[in-house]
gemmi code that builds the backbone of each chain (N, CA, C; Angstrom):
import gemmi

chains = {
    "A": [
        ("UNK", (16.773, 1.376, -13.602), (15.676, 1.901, -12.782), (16.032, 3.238, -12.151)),
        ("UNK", (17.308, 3.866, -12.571), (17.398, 4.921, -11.882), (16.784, 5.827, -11.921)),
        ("UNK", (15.720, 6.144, -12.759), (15.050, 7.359, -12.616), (13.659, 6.791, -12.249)),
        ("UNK", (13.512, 5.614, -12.077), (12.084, 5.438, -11.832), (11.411, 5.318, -10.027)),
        ("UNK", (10.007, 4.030, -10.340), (9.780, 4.012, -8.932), (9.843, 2.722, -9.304)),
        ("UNK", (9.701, 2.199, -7.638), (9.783, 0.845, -7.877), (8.497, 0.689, -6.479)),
        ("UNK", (8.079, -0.445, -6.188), (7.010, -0.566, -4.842), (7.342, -1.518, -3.723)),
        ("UNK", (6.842, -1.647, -2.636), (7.258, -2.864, -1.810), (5.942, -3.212, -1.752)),
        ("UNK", (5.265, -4.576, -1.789), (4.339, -4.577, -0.699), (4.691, -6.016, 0.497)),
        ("UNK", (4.246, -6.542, 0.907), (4.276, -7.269, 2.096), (3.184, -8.280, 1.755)),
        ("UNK", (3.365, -9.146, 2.622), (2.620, -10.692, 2.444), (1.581, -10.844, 2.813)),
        ("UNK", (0.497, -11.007, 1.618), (-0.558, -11.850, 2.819), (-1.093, -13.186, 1.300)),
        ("UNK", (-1.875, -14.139, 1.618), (-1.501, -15.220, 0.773), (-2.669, -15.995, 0.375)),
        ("UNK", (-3.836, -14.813, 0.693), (-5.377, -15.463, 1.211), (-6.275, -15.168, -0.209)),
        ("UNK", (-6.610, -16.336, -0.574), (-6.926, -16.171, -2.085), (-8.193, -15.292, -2.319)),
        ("UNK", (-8.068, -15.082, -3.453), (-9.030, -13.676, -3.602), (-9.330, -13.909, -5.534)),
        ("UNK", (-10.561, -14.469, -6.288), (-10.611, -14.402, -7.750), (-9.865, -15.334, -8.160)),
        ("UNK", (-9.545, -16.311, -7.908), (-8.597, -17.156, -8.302), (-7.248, -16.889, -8.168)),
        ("UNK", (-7.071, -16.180, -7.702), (-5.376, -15.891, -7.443), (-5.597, -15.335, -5.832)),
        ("UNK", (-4.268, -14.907, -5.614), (-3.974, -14.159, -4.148), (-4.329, -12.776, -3.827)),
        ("UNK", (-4.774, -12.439, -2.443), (-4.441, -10.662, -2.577), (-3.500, -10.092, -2.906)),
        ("UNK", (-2.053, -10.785, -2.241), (-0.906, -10.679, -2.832), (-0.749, -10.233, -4.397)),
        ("UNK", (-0.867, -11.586, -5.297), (-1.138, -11.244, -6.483), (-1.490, -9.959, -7.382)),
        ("UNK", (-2.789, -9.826, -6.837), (-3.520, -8.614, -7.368), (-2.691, -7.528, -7.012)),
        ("UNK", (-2.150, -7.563, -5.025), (-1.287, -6.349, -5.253), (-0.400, -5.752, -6.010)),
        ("UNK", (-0.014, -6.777, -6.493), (1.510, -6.724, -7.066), (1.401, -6.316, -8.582)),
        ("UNK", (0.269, -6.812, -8.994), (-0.065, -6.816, -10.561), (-0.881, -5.467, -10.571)),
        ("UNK", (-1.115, -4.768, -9.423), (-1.279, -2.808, -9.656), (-0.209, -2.493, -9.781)),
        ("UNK", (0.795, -2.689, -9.174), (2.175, -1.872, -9.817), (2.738, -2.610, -10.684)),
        ("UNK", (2.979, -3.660, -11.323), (3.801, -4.405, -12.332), (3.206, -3.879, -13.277)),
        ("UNK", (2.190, -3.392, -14.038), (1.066, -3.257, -14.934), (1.216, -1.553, -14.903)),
        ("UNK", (1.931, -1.120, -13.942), (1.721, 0.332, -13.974), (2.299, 0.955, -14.756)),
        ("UNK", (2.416, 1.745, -15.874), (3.494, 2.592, -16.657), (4.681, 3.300, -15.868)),
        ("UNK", (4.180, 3.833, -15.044), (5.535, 4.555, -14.352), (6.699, 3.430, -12.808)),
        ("UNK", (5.993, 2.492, -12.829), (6.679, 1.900, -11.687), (7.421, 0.704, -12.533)),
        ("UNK", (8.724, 1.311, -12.365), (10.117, 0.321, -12.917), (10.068, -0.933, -11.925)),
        ("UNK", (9.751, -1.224, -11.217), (10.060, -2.621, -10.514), (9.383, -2.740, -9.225)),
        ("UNK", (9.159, -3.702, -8.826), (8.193, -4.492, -7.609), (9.304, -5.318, -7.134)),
        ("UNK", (9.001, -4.978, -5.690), (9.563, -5.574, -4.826), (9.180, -6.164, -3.267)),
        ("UNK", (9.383, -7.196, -2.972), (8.274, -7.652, -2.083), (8.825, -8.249, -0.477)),
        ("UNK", (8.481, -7.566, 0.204), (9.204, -8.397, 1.304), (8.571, -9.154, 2.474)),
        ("UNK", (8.880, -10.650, 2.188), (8.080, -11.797, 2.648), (9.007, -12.444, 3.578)),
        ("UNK", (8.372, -13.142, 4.232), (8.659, -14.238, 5.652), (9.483, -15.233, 4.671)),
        ("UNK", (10.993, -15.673, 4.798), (11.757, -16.524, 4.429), (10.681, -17.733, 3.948)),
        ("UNK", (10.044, -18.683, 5.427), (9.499, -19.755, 5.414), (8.139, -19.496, 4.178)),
        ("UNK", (8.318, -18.448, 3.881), (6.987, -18.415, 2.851), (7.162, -18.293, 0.978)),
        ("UNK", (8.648, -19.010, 1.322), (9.033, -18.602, -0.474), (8.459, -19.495, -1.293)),
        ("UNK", (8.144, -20.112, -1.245), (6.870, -21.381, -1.792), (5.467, -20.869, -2.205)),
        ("UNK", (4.799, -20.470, -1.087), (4.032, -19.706, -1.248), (3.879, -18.164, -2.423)),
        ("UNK", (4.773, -17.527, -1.709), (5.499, -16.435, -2.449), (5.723, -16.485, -4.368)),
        ("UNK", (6.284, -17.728, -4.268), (6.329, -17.619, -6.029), (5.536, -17.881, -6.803)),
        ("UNK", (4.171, -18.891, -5.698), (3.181, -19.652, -6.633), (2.535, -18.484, -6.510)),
        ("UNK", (2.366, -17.290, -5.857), (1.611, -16.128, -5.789), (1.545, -15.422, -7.058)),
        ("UNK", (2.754, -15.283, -6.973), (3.006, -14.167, -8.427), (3.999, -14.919, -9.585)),
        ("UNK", (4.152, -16.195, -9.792), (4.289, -16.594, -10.808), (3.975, -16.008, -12.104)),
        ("UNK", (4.751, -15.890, -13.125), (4.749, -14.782, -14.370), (4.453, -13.951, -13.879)),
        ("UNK", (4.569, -13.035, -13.160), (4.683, -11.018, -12.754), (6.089, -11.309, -13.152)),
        ("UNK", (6.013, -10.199, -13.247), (7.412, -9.298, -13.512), (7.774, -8.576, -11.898)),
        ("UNK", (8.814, -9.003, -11.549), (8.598, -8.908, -9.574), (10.230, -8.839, -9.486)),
        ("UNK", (11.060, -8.245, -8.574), (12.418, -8.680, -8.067), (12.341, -9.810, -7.293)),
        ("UNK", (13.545, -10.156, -6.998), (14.171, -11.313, -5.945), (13.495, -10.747, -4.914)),
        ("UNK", (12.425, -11.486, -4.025), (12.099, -10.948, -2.704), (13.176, -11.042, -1.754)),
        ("UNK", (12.246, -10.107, -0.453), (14.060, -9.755, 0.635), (13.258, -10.299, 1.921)),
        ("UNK", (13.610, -10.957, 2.673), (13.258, -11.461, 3.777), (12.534, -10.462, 4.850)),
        ("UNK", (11.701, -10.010, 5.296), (10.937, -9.279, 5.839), (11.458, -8.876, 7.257)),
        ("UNK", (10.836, -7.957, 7.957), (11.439, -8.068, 9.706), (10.421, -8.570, 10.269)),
        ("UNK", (10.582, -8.087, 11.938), (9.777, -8.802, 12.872), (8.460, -8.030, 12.843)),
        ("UNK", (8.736, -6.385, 12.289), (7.710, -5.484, 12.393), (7.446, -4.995, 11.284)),
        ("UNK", (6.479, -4.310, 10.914), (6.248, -3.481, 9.469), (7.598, -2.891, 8.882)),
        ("UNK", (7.412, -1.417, 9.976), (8.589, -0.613, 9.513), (10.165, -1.128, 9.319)),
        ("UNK", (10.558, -2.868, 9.972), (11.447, -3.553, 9.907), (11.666, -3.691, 7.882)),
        ("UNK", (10.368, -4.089, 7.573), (10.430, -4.844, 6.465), (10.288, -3.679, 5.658)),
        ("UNK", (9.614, -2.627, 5.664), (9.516, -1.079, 4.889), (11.305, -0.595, 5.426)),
        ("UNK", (11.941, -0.571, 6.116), (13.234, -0.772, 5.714), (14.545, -1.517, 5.137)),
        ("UNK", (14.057, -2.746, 5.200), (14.783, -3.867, 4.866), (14.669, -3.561, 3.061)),
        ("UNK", (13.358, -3.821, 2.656), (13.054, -3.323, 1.472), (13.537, -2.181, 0.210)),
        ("UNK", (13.462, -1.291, 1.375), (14.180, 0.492, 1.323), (15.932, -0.519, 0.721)),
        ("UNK", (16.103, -0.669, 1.882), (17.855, -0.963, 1.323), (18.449, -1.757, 0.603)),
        ("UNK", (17.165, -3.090, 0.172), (17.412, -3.591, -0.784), (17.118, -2.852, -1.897)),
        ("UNK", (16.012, -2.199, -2.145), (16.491, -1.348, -3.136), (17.268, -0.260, -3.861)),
        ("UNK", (18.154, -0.158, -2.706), (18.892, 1.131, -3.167), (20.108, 1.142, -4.065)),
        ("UNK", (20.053, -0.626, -4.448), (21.184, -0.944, -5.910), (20.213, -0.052, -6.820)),
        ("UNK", (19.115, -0.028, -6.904), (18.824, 0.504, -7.867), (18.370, 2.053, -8.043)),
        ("UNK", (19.006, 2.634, -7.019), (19.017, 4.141, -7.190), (17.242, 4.640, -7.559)),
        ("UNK", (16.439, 4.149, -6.648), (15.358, 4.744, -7.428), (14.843, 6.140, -6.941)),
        ("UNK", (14.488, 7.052, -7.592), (13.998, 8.481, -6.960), (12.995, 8.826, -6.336)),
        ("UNK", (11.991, 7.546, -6.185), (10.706, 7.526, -5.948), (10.327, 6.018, -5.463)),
        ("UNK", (10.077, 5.658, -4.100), (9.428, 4.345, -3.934), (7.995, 4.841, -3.095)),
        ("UNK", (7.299, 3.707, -3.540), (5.635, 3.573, -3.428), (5.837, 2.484, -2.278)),
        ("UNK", (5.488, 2.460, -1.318), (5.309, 1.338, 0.219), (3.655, 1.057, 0.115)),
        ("UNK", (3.336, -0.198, -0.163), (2.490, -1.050, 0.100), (2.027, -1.850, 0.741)),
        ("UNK", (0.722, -1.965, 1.283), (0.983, -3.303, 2.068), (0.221, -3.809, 1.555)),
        ("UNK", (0.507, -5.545, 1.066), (0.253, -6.325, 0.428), (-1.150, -6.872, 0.669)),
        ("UNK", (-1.860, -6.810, 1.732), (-3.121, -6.830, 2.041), (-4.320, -6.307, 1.559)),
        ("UNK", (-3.829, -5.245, 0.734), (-4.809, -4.301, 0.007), (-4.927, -4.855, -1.442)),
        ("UNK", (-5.828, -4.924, -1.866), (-5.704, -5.470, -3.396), (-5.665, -4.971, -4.740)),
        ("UNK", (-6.747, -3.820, -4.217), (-7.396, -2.739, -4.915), (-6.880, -1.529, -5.313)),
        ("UNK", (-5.305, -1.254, -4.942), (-4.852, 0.350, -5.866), (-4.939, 0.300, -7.290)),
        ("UNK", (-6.009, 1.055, -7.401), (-5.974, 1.199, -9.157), (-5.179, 2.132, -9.536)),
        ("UNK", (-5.307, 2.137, -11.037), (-4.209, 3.033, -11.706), (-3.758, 4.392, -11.105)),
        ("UNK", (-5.326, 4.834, -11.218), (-5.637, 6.127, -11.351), (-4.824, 6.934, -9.718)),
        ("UNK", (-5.150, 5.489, -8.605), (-4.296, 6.392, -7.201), (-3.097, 5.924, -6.910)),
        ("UNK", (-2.370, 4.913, -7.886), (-1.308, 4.497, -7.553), (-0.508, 6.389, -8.204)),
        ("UNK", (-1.161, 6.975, -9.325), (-0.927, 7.883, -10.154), (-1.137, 8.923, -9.650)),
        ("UNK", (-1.917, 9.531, -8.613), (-1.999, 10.484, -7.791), (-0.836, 10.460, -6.471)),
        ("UNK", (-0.569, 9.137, -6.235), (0.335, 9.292, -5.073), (1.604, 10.328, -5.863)),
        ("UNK", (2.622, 9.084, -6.928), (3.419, 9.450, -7.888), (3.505, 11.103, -8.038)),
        ("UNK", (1.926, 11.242, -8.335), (2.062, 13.094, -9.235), (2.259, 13.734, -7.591)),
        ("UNK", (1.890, 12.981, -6.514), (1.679, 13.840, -5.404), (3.309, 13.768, -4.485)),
        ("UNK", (4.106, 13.524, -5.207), (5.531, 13.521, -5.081), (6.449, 14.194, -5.935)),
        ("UNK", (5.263, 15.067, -6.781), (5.873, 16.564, -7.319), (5.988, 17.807, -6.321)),
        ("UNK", (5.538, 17.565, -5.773), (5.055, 18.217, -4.301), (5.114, 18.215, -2.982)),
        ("UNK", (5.801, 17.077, -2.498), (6.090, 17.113, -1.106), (7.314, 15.747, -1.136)),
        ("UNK", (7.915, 15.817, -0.138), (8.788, 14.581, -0.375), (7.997, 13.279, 0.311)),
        ("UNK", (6.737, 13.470, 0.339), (6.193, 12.079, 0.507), (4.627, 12.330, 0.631)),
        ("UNK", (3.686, 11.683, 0.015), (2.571, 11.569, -0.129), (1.577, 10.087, 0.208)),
        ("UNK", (0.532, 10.224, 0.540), (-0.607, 9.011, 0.868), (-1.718, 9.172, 0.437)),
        ("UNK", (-2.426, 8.082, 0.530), (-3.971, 8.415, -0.679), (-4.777, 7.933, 1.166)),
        ("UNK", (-5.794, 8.827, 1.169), (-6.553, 8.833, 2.286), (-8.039, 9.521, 1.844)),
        ("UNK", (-8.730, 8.952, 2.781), (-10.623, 9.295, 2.527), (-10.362, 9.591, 3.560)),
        ("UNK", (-11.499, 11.139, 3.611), (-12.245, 11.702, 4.917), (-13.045, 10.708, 6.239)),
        ("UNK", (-12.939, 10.757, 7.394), (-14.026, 9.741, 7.749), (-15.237, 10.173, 7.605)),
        ("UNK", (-15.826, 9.444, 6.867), (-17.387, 9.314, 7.095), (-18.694, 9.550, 8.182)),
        ("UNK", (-17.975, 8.284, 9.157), (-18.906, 8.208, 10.524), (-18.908, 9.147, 11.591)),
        ("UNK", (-19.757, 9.239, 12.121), (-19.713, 10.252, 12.999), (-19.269, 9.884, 14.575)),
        ("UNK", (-17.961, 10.564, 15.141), (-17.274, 10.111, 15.630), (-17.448, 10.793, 17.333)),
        ("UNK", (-17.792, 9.685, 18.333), (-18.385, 10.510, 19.417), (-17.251, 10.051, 20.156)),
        ("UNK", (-17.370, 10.614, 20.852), (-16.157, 10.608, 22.774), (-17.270, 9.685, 23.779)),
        ("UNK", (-16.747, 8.470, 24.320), (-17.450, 7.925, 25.269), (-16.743, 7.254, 26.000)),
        ("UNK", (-17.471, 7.891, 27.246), (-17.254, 7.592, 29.005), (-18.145, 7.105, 29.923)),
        ("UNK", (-18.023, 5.804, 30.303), (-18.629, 4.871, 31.019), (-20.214, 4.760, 30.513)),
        ("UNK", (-20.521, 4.262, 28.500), (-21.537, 4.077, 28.099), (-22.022, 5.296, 27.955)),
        ("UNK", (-21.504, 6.565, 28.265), (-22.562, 7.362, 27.602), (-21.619, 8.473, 26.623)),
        ("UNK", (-22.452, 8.777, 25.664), (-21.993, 10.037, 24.798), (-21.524, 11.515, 25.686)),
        ("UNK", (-20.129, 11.334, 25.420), (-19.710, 13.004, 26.426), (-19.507, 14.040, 25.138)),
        ("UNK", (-19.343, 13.629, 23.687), (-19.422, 14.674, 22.841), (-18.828, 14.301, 21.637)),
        ("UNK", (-18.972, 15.045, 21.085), (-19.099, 14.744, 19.215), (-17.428, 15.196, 18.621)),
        ("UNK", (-16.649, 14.648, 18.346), (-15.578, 15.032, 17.677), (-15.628, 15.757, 16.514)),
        ("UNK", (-14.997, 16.518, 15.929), (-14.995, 17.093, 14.759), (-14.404, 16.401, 13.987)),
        ("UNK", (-14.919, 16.082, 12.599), (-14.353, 14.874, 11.943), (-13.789, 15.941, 10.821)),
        ("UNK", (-13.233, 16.997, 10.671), (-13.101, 17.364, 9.446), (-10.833, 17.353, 9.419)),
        ("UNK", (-10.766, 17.033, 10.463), (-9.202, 17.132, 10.567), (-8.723, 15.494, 10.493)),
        ("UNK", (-9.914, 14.477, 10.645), (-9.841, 12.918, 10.490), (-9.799, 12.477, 8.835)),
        ("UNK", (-8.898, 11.446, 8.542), (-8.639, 10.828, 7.953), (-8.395, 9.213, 7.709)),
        ("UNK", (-8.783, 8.899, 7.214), (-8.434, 6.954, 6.762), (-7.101, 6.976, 6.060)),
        ("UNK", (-5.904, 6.499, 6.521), (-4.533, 7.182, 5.739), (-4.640, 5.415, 5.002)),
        ("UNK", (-4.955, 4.945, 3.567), (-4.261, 4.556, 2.859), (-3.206, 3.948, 2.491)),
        ("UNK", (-2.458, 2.646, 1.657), (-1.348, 2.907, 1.125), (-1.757, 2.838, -0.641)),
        ("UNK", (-0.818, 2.771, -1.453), (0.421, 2.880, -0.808), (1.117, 4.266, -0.369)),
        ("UNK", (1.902, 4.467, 0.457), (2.617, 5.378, 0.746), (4.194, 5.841, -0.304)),
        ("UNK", (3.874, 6.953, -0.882), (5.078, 7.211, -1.498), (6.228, 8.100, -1.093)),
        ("UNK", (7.000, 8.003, -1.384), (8.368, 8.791, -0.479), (9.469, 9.247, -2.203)),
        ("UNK", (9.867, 10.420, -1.865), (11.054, 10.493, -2.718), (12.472, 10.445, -1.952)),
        ("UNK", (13.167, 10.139, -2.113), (14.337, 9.346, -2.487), (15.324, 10.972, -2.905)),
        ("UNK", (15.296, 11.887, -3.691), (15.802, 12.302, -4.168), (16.825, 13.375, -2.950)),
        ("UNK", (17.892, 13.494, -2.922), (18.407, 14.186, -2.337), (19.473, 15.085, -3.309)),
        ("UNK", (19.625, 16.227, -3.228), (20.369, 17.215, -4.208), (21.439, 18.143, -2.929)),
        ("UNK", (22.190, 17.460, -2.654), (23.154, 17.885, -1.462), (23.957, 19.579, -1.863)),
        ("UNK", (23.988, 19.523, -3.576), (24.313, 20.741, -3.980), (23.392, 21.704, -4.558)),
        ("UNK", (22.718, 21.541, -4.329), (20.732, 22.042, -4.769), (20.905, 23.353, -3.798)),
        ("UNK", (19.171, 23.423, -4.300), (18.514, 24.557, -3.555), (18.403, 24.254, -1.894)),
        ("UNK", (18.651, 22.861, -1.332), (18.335, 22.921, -0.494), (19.390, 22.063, 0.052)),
        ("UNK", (20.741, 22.435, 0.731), (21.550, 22.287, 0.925), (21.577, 21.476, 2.157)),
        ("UNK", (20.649, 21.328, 3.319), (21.246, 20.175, 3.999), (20.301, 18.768, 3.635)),
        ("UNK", (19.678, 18.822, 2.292), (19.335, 17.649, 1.679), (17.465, 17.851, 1.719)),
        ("UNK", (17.536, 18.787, 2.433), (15.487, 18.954, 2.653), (15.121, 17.891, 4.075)),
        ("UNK", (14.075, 17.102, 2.917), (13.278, 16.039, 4.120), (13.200, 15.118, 3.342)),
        ("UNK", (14.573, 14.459, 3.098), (14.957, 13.516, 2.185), (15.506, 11.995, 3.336)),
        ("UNK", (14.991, 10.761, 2.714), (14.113, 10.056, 3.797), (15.456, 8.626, 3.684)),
        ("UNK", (16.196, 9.337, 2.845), (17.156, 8.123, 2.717), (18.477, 8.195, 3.926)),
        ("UNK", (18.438, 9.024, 4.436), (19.163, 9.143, 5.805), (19.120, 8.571, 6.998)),
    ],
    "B": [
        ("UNK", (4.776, 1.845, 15.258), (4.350, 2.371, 14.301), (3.349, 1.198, 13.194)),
        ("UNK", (2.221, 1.962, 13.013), (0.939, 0.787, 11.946), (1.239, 1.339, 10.783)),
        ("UNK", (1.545, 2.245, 10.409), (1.565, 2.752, 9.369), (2.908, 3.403, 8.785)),
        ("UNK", (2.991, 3.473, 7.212), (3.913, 4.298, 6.774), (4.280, 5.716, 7.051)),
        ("UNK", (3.041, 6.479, 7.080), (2.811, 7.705, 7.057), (3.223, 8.049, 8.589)),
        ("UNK", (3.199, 7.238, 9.477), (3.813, 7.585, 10.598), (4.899, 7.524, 10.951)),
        ("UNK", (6.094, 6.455, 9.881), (7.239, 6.533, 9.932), (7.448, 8.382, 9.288)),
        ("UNK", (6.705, 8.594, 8.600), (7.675, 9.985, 7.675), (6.914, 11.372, 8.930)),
        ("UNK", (6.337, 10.637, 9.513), (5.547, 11.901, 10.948), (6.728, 11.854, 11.833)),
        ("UNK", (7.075, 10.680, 11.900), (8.775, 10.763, 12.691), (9.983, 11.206, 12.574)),
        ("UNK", (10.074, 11.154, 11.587), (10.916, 11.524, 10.517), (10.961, 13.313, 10.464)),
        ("UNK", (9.698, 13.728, 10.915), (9.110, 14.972, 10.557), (9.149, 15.724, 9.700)),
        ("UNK", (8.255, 14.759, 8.719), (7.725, 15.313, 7.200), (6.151, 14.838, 7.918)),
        ("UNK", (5.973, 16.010, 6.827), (4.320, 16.025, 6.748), (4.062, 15.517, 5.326)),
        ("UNK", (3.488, 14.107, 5.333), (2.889, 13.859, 4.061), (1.662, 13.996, 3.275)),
        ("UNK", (1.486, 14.754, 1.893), (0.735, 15.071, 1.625), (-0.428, 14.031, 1.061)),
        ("UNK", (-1.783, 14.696, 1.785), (-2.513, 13.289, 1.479), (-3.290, 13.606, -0.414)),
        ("UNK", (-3.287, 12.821, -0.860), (-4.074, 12.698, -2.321), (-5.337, 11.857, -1.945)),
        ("UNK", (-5.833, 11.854, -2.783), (-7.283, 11.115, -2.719), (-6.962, 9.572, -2.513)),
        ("UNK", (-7.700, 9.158, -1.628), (-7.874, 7.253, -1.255), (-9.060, 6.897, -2.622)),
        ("UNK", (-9.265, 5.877, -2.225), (-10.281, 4.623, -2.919), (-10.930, 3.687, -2.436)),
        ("UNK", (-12.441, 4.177, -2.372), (-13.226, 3.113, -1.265), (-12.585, 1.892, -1.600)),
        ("UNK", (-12.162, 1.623, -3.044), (-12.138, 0.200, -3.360), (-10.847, -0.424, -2.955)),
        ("UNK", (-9.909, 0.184, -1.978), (-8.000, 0.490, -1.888), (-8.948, -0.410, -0.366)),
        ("UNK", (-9.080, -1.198, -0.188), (-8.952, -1.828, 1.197), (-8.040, -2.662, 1.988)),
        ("UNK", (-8.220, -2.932, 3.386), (-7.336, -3.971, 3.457), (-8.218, -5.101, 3.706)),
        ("UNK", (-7.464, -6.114, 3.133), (-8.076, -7.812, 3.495), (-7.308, -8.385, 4.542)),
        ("UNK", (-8.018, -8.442, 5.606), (-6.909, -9.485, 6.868), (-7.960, -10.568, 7.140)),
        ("UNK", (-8.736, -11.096, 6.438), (-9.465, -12.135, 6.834), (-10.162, -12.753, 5.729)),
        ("UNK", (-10.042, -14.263, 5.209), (-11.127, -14.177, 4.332), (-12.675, -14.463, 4.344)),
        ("UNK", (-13.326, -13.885, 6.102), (-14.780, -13.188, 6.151), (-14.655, -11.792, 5.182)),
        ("UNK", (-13.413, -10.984, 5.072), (-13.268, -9.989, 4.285), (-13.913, -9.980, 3.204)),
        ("UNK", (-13.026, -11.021, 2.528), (-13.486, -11.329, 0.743), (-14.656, -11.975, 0.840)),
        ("UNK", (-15.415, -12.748, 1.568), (-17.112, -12.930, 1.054), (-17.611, -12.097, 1.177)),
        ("UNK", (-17.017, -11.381, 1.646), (-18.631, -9.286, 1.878), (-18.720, -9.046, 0.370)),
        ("UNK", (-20.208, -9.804, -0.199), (-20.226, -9.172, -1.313), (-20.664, -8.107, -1.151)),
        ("UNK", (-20.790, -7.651, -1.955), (-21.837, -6.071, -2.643), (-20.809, -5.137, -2.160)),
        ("UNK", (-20.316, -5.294, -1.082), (-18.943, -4.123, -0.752), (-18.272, -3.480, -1.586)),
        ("UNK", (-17.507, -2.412, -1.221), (-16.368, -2.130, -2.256), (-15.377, -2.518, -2.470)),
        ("UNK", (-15.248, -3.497, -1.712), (-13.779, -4.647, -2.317), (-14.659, -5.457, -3.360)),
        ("UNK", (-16.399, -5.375, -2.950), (-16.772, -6.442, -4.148), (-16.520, -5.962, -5.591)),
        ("UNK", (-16.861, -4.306, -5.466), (-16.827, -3.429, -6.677), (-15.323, -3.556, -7.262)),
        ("UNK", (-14.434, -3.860, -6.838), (-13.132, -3.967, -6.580), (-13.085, -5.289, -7.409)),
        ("UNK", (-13.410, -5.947, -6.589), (-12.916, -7.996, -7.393), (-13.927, -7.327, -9.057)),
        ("UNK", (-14.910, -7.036, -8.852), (-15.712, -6.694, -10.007), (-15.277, -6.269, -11.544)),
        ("UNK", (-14.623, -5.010, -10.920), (-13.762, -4.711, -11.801), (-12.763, -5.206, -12.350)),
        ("UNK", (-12.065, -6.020, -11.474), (-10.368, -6.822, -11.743), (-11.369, -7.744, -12.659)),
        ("UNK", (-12.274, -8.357, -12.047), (-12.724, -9.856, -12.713), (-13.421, -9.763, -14.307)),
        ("UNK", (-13.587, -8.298, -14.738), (-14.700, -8.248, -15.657), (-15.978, -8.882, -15.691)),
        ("UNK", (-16.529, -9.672, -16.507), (-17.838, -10.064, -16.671), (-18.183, -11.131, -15.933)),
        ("UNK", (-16.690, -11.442, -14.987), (-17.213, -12.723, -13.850), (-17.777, -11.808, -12.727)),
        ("UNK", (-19.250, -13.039, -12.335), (-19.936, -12.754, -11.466), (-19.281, -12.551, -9.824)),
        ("UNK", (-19.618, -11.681, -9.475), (-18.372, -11.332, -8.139), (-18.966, -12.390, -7.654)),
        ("UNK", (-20.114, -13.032, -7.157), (-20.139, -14.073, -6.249), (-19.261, -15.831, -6.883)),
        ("UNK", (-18.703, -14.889, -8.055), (-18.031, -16.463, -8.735), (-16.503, -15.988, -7.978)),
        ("UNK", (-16.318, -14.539, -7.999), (-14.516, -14.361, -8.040), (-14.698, -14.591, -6.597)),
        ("UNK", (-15.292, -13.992, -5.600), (-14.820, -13.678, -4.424), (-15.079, -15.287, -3.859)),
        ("UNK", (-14.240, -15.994, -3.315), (-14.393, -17.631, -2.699), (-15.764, -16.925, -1.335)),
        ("UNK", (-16.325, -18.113, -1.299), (-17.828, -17.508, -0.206), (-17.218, -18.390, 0.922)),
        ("UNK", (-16.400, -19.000, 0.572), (-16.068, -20.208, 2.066), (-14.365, -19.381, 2.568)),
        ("UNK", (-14.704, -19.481, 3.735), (-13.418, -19.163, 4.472), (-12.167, -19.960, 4.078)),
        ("UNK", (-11.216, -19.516, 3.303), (-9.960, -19.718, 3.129), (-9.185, -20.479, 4.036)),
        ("UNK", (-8.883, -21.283, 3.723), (-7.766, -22.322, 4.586), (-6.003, -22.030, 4.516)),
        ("UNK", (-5.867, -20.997, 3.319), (-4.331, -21.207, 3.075), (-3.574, -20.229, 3.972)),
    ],
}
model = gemmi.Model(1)
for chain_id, residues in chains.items():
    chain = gemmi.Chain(chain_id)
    for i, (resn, *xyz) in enumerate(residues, 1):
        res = gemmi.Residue()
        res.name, res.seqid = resn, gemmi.SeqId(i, " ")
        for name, pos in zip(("N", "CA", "C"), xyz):
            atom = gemmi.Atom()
            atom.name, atom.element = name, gemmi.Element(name[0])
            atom.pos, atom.b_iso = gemmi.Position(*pos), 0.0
            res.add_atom(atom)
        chain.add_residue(res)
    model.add_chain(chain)
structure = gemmi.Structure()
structure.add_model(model)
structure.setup_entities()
C-alpha cells in the first residue's frame, strides 16, 4: 500500500437497504480504484456488530476508536502508518453516499494542497437574530457545508523542495 | 473539534475545498433514512438500482 490511499471511517450501525450505513460507507472506498485499503475505527464492545456490517468487504483489522472523533481520526492515522500510505481519505461512517466521482475529486484535490474536503455552498439564507427579531442578513458567499471525506497527504520530502517538510500532517 | 477539516485549520493548513454531493449526507437517526424523496433517497436509489426506494429505505425506526 505504499503508494496508495487507504480511508478511515467510524461507526454507525443503523440499517439502511438491507445492509448498514456503515456498510455502504465502506463499500465507496473498497470498490474504489485508487483506495488500497479501508480501515475502520469502532467501539471495542461493537466487534460483533462491526463484522456482521461488512462481512465479505475487503476492510483491515479494525482499531479501537477514542473517546472523541479526532481521538479515533488519530488512533486510525497510526494504525495505519505500517502501511506507509501517501494519501489517507477520513470518513465518517455516518455518511453513506460518497460516490465515485467525489471520493475522486478529493484524491485529484491532493495534487494540490496537502489536504482537501468536498463541501456545497449554503443554500439558505442566513440571518443574524436578536431577541426574535431579524438584525441582518449574513453574506453567504464565504459559507460552506464542509463534507467528508476529508483527505490529507501524508507525503513528507525532508530533502525536497521544501525542506522543513511543508504542511505535512504526519508530525 | 466536529470536524476533520478543523483538525488541519489547527494544524494551519488551509484545506482545499472540491465539490460536495447533495447525496454525501450524514445519517444520525433512522427518522433520517425514511425521508423519502430526499437526496439520501436519490442516494439509496442509486445504490439500490431498480429497487423501489420506499422498499430500500426501512420506513420504521430502527431498533439496532
Amino acid at each position: 500500500m505504499a503508494q496508495g490511499l487507504a480511508a478511515i471511517c467510524q461507526s454507525k450501525y443503523l440499517p439502511l437497504g438491507g445492509a448498514t450505513v456503515l456498510r455502504h460507507a465502506v463499500n465507496a472506498f473498497a470498490a474504489h480504484p485508487r483506495i488500497a485499503g479501508v480501515l475502520v475505527a469502532i467501539r471495542p464492545e461493537d466487534r460483533a456488530l462491526f463484522d456482521r456490517a461488512v462481512a465479505g468487504l475487503s476492510v483491515l483489522s479494525p482499531v479501537p476508536g477514542g473517546a472523541e472523533r479526532q481521538d479515533s481520526v488519530r488512533l486510525g492515522l497510526e494504525a495505519l502508518a505500517v502501511h506507509k500510505p501517501e494519501r489517507v481519505l477520513i470518513h465518517d461512517g455516518a455518511r453513506p453516499f460518497p460516490d465515485a466521482a467525489l471520493i475522486s475529486r478529493v484524491i485529484e484535490g491532493l495534487d494540490e494542497a496537502p489536504a482537501a474536503i468536498p463541501a456545497l455552498p449554503l443554500g439558505d439564507t442566513i440571518k443574524r437574530v436578536e431577541d426574535g427579531r431579524i438584525r441582518g442578513t449574513i453574506d453567504r458567499s464565504q459559507l460552506w457545508r464542509a463534507q467528508d471525506p476529508a483527505g490529507v497527504s501524508l507525503r513528507c520530502d525532508p530533502g525536497g523542495a521544501s525542506p522543513d517538510g511543508g504542511a505535512c500532517l504526519d508530525r | 473539534m466536529t470536524d476533520d477539516a478543523a483538525v488541519a485549520e489547527a494544524a494551519g493548513i488551509a484545506p482545499l475545498i472540491v465539490a460536495g454531493s447533495e447525496e454525501n449526507l450524514k445519517v444520525t437517526t433512522a427518522e433520517d433514512l425514511a425521508a423519502g424523496g430526499t437526496a439520501l433517497g436519490r442516494g439509496a436509489r442509486r445504490l439500490c438500482g431498480s429497487v423501489r426506494v420506499s422498499m430500500c429505505i426501512p420506513s420504521a425506526p430502527a431498533t439496532m
